[in-house]
N, C-alpha and C positions, 0 to 999 in steps of 0.2 A: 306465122309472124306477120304482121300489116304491116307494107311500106307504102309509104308514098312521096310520090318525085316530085319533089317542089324544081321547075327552071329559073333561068336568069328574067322570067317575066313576072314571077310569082311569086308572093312569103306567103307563110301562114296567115291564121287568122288570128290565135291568144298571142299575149305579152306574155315572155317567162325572162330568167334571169341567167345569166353565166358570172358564175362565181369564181376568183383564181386570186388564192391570197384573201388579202381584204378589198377586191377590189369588182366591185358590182356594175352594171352592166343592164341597162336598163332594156326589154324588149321591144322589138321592132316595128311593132304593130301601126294603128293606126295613133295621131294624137292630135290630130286638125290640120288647120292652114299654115301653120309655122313649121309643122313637121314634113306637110309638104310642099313647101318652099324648099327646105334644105336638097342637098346634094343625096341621090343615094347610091348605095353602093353597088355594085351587079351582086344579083342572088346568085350563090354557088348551087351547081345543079348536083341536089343530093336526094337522095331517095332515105325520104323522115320516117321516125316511127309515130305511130301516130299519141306519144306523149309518155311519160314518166322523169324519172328520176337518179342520175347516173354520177355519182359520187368515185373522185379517185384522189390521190394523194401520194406522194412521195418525193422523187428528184425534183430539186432544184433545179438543175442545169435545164430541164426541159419546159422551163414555168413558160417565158416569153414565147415557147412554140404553143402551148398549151393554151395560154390569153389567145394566139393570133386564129389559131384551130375554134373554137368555141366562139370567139364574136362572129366569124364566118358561118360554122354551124348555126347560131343563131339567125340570123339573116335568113336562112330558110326553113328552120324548125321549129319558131316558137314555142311549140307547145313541151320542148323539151329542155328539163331543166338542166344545165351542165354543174359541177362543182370541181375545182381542184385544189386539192390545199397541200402546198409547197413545205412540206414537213422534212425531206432529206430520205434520202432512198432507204437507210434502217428503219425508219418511222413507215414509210411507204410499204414493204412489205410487212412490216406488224401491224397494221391498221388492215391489211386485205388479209391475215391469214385468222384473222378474230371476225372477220363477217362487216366491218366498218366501213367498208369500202368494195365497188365494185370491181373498177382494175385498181394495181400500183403501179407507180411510177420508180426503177432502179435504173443504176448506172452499171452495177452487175449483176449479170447471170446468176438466177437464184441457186443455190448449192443445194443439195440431196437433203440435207437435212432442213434447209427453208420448203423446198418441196413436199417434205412429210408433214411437215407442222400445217397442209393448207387441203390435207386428204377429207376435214370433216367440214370445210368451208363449201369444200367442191361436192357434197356431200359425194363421195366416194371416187370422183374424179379426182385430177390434180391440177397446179397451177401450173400454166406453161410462160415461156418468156418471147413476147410478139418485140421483134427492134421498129423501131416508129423515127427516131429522128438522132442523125449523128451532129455531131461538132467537131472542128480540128481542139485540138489543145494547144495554144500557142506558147512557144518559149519567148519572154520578153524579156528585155533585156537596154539598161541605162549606161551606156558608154559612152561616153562627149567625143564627138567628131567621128562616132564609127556607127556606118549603117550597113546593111548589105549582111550581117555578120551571118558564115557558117558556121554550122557545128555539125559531127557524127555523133552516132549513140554513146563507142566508147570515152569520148572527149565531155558530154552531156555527164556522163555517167561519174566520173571523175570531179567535175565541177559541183555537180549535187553533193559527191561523196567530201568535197572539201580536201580533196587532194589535188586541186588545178588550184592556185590562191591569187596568181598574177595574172592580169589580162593577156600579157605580152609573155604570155608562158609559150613557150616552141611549137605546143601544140596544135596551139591554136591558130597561130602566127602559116603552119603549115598549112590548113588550111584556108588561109586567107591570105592568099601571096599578093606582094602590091598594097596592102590596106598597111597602113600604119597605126599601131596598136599598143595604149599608155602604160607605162608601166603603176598601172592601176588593182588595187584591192578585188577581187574579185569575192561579193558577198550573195550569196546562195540564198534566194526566199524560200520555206514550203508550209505547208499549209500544217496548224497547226491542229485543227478538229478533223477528224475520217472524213472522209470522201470520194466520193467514185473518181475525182478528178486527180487525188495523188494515187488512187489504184493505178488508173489506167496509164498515170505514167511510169509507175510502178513496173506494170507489165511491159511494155514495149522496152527499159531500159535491162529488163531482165531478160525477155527475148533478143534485142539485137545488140544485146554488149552482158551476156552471162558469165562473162569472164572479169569482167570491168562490177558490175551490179549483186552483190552479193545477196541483195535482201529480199524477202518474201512481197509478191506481188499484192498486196495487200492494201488496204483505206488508211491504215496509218503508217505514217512517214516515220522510220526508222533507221535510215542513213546518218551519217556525222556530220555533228558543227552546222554551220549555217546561223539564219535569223529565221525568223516563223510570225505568221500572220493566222489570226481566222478568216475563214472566207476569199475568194476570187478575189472580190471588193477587195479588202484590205490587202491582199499582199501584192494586186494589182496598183493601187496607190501609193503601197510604200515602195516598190521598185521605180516609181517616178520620181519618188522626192529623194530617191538616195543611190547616191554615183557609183557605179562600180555593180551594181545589182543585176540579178539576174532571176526570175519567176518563172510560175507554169500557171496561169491561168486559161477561163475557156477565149474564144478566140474575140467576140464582142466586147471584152472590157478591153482589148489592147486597141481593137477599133474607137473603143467610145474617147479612150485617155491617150491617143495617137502615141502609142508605146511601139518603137521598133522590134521587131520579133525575128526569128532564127530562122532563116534557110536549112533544111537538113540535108546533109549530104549521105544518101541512100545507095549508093552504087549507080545510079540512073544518071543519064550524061547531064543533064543540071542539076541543082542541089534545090529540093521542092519547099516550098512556102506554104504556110497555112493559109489557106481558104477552104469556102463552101464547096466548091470543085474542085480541089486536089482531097479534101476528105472525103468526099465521096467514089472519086477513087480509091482509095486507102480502101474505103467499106467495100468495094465490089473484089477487094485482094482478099477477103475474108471468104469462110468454109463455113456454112450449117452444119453445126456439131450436135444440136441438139435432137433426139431423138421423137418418131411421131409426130407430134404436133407442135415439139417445140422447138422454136426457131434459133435459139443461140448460137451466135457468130464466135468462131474461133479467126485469130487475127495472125496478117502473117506478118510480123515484126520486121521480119528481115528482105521483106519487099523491095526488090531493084524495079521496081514497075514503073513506065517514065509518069509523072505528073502526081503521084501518088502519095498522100501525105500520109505520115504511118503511125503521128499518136491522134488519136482519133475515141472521143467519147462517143457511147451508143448507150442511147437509154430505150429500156425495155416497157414494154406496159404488161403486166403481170396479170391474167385472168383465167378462169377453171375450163377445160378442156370441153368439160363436162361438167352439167350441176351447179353453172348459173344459177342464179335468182331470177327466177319467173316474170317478175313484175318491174327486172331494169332489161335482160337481154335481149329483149327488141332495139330499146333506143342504144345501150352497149353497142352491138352488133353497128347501127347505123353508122353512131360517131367513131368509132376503127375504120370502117371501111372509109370513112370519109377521109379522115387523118390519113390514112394508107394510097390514098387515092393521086393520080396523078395531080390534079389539084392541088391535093392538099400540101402533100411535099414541095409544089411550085411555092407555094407562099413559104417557103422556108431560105433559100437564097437572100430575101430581103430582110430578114432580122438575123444573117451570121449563124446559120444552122445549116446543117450537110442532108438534103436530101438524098435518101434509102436508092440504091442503085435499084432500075427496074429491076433486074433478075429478084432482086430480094422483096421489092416490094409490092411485086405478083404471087410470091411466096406468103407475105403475111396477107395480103384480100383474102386468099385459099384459104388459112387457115382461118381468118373470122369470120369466112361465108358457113363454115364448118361448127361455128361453137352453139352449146347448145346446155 
């Protein structure tokens, strides 16, 4: 395989493109005196392949890491094409298990039976699951005059379930001693298309309140009652416009629309707040469940660990162990290791994404120095 290590002194020499969404991306090359007048960026020191073609597709949730990774790769790869196109993590593994796509982009752990269906892609390999970039999940939440607000799993869990209905219900009130609390509607948003994002709170409500959470951890939302939005966006906007509301979107829209979000009380001596650094914590409370080559994080829901936020997205990038395509996994191989790279995860704090804990993400370089 030919690499070569472009540094912060150097780019390539062709223009190529990075595609994500519909949104293009012109190369870096030269273009005259106007070009170099502008400002430039520092090249990332990455070791290029020396050109192709690397097509992926899937998760949403990881599109804005996806743009920020690929204009950077760009910067010192021109001659390598990148494409990502933002289809939703069921579109993302069907599109890689029919040969359309080099990786996929999921929000979950592909299951035994997605793994079989990807035996004649890999031509006799199989697909494994690399974790590349987490999120917190934040619960947001429209209350007049109350900030600060906690909540535990089973009280979470009650509230989605639409059996908490008043703000000022005891429950709550208990934990939030001293806050004064209205006696207000309490109206439950979730998401009304599948999702990895009502899975994963799926999972964590069913791990740390299984007693409280009857439903299966699943993309679609099957709890009681409530109001329903498609998309982060929407049900992120409608819990602003409407009092008394409460959401689960990823943690950037409650940044973007200054929405108050939920403290969770965990067992740990303060009650943790979403951010880029308490989800990565969360990520480092998690176990490699997956076997061989494949990285799959099993989550420990019921984490007293101090700082540690415990609903937490992790989106995977989906590629053959073995039995690659010849003519993309040279540059494959570059851009993971890049994305995986200390670097790359650094650029992830500044657009509201959870950089991968070293231990794990020494674990996935290993395994894509490996694929073949």
């Amino acid at each position: 395989m030919q690499f070569r290590r472009v540094g912060r002194a150097g780019r390539g020499r062709a223009a190529a493109s990075v595609v994500v969404g519909a949104l293009l991306l012109a190369g870096c090359g030269s273009h005259g005196a106007d070009d170099a007048a502008a400002p430039k960026e520092p090249v990332p020191d990455i070791a290029c392949a020396e050109g192709g073609q690397v097509r992926g597709s899937g998760s949403t949730a990881q599109q804005n890491a996806m743009s920020r990774w690929m204009q950077q790769y760009q910067l010192a790869c021109p001659e390598v094409q990148l494409v990502y196109n933002p289809l939703g993590s069921g579109a993302g593994v069907a599109q890689f298990q029919r040969g359309a796509s080099a990786f996929g982009g999921t929000d979950e752990a592909l299951s035994p039976e997605d793994v079989e269906g990807t035996r004649e892609v890999c031509s006799g390999g199989q697909a494994i699951d690399l974790p590349m970039v987490g999120g917190p999940i934040a619960i947001g939440y429209n209350v007049p005059g109350v900030t600060g607000l906690v909540l535990d799993a089973p009280t979470l869990a009650r509230i989605f379930d639409s059996r908490i209905t008043r703000w000022n219900d005891p429950s709550i009130q208990r934990l939030n001693p001293g806050k004064k609390l209205p006696d207000l509607a309490v109206v439950p948003f979730h998401r009304t298309d599948d999702s990895g994002t009502t899975q994963n709170l799926n999972a964590y409500l069913k791990g740390a309140a299984p007693t409280r959470w009857p439903y299966p951890a699943g993309k679609k939302w099957q709890a009681r009652g409530g109001e329903s939005a498609s998309g982060s966006d929407e049900v992120s906007s409608t819990v602003i416009r409407t009092d008394g509301a409460i959401g689960y979107f990823e943690l950037s829209f409650a940044v973007k629309r200054k929405i108050d979000t939920v403290r969770i009380a965990t067992g740990a001596a303060e009650p943790v707040a979403p951010s880029t650094t308490s989800a990565s914590v969360g990520i480092a409370e998690a176990k490699i469940a997956g076997t061989g080559k494949d990285l799959t994080l099993r989550f420990d829901y019921e984490t007293s660990a101090e700082g540690a936020y415990p609903i937490v997205l992790v989106t995977y990038e989906i590629v053959c162990d073995t039995g690659n395509r010849a003519d993309t996994l040279p540059a494959l191989k570059s851009f993971l290791t890049y994305t995986a790279s200390e670097e790359g995860q650094e650029q992830l704090h500044s657009i509201h994404y959870a950089p991968l804990p070293d231990s794990v993400a020494t674990e996935v370089r290993e395994v894509v120095s490996s694929l073949s």
